[in-house]
ZATOR-636602 format. One record per residue: x, y negated, z negated of N, C-alpha, C in turn; residue in three letters. Coordinates in steps of 0.2 Angstrom, whole numbers. Example, Ala and Ser with C-alpha at 12.3 -4.5 7.8 and 13.67 -1.06 7.14 Angstrom:
! ZATOR-636602
((66, 28, -39), (62, 22, -39), (66, 16, -39), ALA)
((64, 11, -35), (68, 5, -36), (64, 0, -39), SER)
END
This chain:
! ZATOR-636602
((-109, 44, 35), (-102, 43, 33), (-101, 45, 26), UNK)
((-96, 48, 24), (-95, 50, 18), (-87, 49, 15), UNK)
((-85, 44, 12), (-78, 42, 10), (-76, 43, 3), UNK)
((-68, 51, 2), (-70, 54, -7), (-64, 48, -8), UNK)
((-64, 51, -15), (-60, 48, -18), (-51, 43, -16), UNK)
((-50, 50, -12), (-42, 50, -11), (-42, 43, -3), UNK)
((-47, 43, -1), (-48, 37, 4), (-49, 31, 1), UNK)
((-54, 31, -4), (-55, 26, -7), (-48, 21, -8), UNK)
((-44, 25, -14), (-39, 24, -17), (-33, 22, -9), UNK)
((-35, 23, -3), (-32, 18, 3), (-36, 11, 4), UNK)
((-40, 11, 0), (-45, 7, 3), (-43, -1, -2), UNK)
((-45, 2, -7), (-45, -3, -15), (-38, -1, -19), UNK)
((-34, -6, -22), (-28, -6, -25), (-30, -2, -33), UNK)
((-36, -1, -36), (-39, 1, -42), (-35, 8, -43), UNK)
((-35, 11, -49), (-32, 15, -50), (-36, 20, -58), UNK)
((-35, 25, -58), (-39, 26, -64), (-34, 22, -71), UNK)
((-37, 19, -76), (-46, 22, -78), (-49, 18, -76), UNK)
((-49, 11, -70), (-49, 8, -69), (-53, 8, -61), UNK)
((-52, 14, -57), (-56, 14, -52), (-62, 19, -52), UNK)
((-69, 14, -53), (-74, 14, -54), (-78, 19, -47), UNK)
((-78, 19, -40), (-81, 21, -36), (-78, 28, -35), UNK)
((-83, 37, -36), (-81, 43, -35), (-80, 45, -26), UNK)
((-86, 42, -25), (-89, 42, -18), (-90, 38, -12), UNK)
((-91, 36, -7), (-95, 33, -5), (-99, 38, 3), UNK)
((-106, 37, 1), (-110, 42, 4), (-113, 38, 12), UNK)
((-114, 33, 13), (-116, 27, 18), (-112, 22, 18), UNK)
((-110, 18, 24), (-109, 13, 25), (-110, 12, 30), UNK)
((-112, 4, 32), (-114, 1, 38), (-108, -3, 39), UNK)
((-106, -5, 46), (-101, -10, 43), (-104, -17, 43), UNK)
((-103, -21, 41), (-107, -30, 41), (-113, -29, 38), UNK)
((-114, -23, 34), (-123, -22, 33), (-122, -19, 24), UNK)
((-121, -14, 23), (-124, -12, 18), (-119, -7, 14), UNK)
((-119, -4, 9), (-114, 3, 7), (-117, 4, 0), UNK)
((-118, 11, 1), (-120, 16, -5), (-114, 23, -6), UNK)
((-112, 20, -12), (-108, 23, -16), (-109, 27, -22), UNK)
((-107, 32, -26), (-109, 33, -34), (-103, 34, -38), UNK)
((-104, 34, -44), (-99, 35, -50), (-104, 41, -55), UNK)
((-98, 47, -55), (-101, 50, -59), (-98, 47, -67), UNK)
((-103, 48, -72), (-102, 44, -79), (-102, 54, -83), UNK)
((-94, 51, -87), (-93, 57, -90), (-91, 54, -99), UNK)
((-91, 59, -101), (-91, 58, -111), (-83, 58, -109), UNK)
((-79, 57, -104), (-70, 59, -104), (-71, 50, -101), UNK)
((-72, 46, -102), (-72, 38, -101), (-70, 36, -104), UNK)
((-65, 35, -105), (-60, 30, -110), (-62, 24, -112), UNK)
((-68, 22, -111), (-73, 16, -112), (-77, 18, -119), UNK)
((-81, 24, -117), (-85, 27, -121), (-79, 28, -131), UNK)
((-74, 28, -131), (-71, 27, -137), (-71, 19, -143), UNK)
((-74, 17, -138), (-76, 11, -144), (-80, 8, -140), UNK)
((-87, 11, -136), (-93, 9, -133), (-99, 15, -133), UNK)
((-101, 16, -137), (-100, 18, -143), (-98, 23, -146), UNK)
((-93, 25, -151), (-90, 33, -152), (-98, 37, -155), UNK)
((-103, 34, -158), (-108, 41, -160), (-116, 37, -156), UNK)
((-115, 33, -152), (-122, 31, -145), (-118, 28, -139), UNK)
((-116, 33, -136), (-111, 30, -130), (-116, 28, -126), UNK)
((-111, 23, -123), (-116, 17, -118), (-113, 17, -113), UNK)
((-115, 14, -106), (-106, 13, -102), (-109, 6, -102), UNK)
((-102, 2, -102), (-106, -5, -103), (-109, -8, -95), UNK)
((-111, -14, -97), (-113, -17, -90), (-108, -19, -87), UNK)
((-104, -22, -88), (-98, -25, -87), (-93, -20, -80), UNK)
((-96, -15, -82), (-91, -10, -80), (-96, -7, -72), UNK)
((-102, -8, -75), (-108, -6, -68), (-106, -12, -64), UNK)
((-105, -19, -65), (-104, -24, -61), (-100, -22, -56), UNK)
((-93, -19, -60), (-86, -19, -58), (-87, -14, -53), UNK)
((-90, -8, -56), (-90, -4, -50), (-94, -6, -43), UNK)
((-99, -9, -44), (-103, -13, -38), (-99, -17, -33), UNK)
((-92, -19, -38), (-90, -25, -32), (-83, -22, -31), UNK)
((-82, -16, -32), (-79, -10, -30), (-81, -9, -22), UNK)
((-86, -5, -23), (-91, -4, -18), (-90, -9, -13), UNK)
((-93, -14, -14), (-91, -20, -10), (-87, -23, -7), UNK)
((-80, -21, -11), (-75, -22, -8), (-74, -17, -3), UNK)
((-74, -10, -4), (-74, -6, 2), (-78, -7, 8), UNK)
((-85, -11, 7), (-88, -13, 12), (-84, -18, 19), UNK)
((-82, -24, 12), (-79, -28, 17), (-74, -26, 19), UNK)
((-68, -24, 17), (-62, -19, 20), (-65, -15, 26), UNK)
((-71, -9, 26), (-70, -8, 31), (-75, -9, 37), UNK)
((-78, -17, 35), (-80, -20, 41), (-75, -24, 45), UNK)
((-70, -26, 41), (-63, -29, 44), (-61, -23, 51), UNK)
((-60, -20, 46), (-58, -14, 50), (-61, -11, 58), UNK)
((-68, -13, 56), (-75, -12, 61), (-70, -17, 66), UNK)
((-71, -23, 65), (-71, -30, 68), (-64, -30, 72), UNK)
((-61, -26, 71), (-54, -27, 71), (-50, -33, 72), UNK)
((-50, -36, 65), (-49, -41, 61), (-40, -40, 60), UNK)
((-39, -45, 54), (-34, -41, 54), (-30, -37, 47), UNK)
((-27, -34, 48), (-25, -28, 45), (-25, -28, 35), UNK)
((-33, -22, 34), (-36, -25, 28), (-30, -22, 24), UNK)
((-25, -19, 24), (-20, -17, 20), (-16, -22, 17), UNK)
((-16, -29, 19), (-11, -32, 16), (-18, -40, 14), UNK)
((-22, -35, 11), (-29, -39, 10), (-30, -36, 1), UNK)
((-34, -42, -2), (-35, -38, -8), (-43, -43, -7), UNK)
((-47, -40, -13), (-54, -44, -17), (-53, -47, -20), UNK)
((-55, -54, -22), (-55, -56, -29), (-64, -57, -28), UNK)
((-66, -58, -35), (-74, -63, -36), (-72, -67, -39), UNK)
((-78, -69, -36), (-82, -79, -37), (-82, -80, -39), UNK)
((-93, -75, -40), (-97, -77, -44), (-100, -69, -45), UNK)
((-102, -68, -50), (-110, -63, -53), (-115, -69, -54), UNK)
((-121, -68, -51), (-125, -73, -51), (-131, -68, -53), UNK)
((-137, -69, -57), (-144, -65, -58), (-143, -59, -61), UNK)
((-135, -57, -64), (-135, -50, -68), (-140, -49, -73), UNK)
((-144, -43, -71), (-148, -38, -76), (-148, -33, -78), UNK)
((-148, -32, -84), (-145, -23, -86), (-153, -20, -87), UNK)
((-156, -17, -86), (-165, -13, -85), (-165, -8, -90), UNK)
((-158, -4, -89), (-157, 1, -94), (-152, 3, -94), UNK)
((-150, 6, -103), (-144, 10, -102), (-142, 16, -97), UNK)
((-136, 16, -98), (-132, 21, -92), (-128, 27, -97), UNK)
((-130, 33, -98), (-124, 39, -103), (-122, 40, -99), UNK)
((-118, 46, -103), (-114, 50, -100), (-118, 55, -98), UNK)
((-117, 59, -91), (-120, 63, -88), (-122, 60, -82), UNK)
((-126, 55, -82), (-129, 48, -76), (-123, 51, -72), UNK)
((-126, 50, -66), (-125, 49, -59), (-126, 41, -57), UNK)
((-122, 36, -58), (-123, 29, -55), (-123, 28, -48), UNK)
((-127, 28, -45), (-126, 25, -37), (-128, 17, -35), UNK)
((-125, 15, -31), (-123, 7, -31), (-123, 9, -25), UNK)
((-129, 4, -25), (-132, 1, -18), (-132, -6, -15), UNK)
((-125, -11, -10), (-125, -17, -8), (-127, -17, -2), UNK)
((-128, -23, 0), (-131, -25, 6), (-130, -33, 6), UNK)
((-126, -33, 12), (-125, -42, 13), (-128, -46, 16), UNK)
((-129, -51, 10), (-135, -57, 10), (-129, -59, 15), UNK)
((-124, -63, 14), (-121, -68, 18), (-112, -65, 20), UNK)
((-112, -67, 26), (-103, -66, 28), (-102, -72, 32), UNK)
((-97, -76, 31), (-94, -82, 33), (-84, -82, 31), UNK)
((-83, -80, 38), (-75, -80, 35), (-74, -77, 34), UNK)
((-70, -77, 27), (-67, -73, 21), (-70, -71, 15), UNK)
((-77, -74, 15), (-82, -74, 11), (-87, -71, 13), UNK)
((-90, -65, 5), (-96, -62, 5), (-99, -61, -1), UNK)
((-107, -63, 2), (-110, -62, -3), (-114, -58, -4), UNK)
((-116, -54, -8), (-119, -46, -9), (-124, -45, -12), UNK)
((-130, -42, -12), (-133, -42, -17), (-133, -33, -19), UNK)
((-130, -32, -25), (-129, -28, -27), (-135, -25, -33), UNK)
((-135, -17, -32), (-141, -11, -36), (-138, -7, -38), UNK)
((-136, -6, -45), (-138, 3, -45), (-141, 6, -52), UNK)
((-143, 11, -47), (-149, 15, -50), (-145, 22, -52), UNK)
((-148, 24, -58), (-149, 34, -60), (-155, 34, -61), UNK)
((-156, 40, -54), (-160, 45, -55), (-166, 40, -52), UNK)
((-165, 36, -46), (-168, 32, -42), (-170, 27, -46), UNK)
((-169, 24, -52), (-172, 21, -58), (-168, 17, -57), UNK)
((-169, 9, -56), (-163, 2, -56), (-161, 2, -63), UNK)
((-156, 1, -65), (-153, 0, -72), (-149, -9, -69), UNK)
((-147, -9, -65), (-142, -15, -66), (-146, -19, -57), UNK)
((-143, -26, -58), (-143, -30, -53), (-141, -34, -51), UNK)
((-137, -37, -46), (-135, -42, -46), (-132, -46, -40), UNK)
((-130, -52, -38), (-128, -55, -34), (-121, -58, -34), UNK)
((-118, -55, -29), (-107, -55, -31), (-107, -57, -25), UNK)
((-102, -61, -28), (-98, -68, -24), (-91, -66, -22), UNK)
((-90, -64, -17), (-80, -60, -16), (-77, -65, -11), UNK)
((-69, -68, -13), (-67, -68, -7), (-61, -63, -4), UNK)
((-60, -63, 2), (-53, -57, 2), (-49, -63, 3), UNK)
((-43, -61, 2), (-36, -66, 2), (-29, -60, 3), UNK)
((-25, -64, 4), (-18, -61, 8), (-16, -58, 1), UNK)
((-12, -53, 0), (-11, -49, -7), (-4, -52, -8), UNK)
END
């Protein structure tokens, strides 16, 4: 399964510079989803992170993970036929265990890999990966609930 951009953008309310997820190339519904972010020197980030050793920050690798995420659980709803994920938004918890292993430039290819430790209700918990270039760079465990928009 493979979902670009212009789906996404039905999926999640995010918007550039803001939406984080280019792709997503796998998903499972209730199980897992692998997505990626291409990391470009045109990031509006990279102007004051760092203008001469641009970094993308971690903060930003989270977001996109629970980006990811969010489209997992939107379109397990969807799977489930729950009800109607459009009038549905994410918030987070909790980031629990964040690790940053290594920097992320410009040029990386991020791919964000989650997989659901737990779903109960309206709540999901994820344990979120991504890796450039098969190498883990970030870690972590995100706490979402969906709620009425």
């Amino acid at each position: 399964m493979s979902i670009d951009v212009v789906e996404i953008q039905k999926i999640l309310p995010h918007r550039f510079p803001f939406l984080l997820v280019d792709r997503i190339t796998d998903l499972v519904a209730g199980e897992s989803i692998e997505g990626f972010k291409n990391v470009t020197i045109g990031e509006h980030v990279f102007q004051g992170h760092f203008p001469d050793h641009p970094i993308y920050p971690g903060v930003m690798i989270i977001e996109g993970m629970a980006q990811a995420g969010g489209v997992l659980a939107f379109k397990s709803m969807d799977a489930d036929g729950q009800e109607d994920a459009s009038n549905k938004v994410v918030y987070f918890m909790s980031i629990d265990n964040a690790k940053f292993r290594s920097p992320v430039k410009p040029g990386d290819r991020l791919v964000y890999k989650l997989s659901v430790i737990k779903h109960k209700g309206n709540i999901w918990v994820l344990d979120g990966k991504a890796y450039v270039d098969d190498k883990l760079v970030c870690q972590a465990e995100l706490k979402a609930m969906i709620v009425d928009k």
